[in-house]
DRENFI-188370 format. One record per residue (C-alpha): residue number from 1; x negated, y, z. Coordinates in steps of 0.001 Angstrom, whole numbers, plus 500000, padded with zeros to 6 digits. Layout:
REM residues N
+-----+--------+--------+--------+
!   i !     px !     py !     pz !
+-----+--------+--------+--------+
! NUM !      X !      Y !      Z !
...
+-----+--------+--------+--------+
***
This chain:
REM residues 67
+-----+--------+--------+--------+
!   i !     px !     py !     pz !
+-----+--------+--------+--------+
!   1 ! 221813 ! 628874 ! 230562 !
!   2 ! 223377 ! 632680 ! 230954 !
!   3 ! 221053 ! 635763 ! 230889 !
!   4 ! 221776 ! 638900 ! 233187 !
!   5 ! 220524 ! 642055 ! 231782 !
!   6 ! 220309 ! 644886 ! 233945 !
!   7 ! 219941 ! 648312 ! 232870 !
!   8 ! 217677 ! 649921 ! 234707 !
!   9 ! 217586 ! 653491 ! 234227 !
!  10 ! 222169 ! 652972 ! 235255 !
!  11 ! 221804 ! 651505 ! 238160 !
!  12 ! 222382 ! 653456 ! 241794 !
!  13 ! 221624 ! 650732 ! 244121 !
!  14 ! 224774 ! 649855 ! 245413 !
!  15 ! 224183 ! 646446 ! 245703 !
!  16 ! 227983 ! 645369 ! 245054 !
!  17 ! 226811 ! 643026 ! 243195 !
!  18 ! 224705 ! 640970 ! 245861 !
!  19 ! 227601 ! 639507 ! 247343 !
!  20 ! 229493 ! 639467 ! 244362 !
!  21 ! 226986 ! 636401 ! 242954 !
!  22 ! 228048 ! 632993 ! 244604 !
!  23 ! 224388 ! 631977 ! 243456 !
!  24 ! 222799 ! 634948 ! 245467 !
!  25 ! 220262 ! 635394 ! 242839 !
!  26 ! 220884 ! 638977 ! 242802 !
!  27 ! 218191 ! 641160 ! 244752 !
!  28 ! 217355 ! 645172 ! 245391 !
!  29 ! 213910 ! 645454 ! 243678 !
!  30 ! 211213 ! 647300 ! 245177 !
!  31 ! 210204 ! 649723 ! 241989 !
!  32 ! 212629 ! 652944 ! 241797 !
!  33 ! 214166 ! 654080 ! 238831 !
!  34 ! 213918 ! 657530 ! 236928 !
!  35 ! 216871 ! 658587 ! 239146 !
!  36 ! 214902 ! 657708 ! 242493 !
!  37 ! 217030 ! 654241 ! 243441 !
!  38 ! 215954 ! 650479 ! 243584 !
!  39 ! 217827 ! 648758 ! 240850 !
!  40 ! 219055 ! 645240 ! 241609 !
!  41 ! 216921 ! 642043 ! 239642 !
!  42 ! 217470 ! 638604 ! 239335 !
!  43 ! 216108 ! 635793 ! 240811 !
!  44 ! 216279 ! 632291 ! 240222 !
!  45 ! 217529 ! 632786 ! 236390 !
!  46 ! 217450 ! 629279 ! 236262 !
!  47 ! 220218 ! 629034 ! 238343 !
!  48 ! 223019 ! 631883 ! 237157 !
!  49 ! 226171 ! 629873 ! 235666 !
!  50 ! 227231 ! 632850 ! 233676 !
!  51 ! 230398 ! 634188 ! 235926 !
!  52 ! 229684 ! 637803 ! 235391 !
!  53 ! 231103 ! 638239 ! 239076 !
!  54 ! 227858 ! 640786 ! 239163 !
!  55 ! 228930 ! 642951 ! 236083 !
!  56 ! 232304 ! 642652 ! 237379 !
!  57 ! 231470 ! 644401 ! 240618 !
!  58 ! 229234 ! 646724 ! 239025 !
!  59 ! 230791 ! 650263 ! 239403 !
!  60 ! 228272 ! 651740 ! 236214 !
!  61 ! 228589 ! 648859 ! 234051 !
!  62 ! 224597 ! 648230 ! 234295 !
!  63 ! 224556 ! 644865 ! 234065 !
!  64 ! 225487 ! 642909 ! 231300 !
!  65 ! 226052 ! 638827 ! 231122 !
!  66 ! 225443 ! 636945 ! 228427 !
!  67 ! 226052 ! 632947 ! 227632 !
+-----+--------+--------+--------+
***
């Protein structure tokens, strides 16, 4: 099973990476950042395959993928 780490604190919010998952496990949380904006989570870890199609999309490299 892959893990997604997301960091935080890096993330704007842009949520390019919501469509970017074609598990749509990828969210907007409700909690802000230090910065002010809703970093993405994951949902449904269970179910990611690994395809770093998120930290692909990411334009400041906040998420990571790992196998």
């Amino acid at each position: 099973m892959a893990k997604i780490v997301v960091d935080e604190e890096r993330c704007k919010g842009c949520e390019l990476c919501i469509p970017a998952c074609p598990k749509h496990i990828m969210v907007m949380s409700e909690k802000f950042n230090k910065k002010g904006y809703h970093p993405v989570k994951q949902i449904k870890t269970e179910e990611c395959t690994g395809c770093a199609f998120c930290a692909m999309a990411c334009p400041d490299v906040a998420i990571e993928v790992f196998k």
